[in-house]
N, C-alpha and C positions, 0 to 999 in steps of 0.2 A: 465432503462425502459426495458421492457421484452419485445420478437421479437415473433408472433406467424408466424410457419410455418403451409402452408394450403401446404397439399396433395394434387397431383393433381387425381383426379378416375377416372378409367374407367369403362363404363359398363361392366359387365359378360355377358355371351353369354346367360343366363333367361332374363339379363333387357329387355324389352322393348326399339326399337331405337324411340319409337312417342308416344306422349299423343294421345288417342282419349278423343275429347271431349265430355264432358258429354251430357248425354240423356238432350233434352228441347223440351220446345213444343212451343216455341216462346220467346216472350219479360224474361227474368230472374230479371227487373228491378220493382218496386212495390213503391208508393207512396200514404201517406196518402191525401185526399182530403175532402175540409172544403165546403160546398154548400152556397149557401146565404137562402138556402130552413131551412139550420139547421142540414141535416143530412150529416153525417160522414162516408166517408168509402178507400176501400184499393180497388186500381183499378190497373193494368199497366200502365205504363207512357207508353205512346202514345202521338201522336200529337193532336186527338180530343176525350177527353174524357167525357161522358155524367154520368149526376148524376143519381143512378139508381133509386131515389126515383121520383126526379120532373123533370128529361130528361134534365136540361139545361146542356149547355156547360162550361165545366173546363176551368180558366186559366193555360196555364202552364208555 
């Protein structure tokens, strides 16, 4: 059985020592949502989410 050696690397003095993180403007999480009304749609998971056709409230 063969042995793989891993390299250990160091950053160069261009890397970067820290991620920034990416640009958001909130919630990065999206879920599709079934209504009892019929209609269908893609909202942010949130804790209370309202159906935008007939306003009632999502389980989640």
């Amino acid at each position: 059985m063969a042995t793989a050696t891993l390299a250990a690397t160091r950053p160069t003095a261009d890397a970067p020592t820290r991620r920034e993180p990416a640009a958001s403007d909130g919630c990065e999480d999206r879920a599709l949502y079934h209504c009892h009304c019929g209609y269908v749609f893609v909202a942010d998971v949130t804790a209370g989410v309202d159906c935008p056709h007939c306003g009632s409230a999502q389980a989640w």
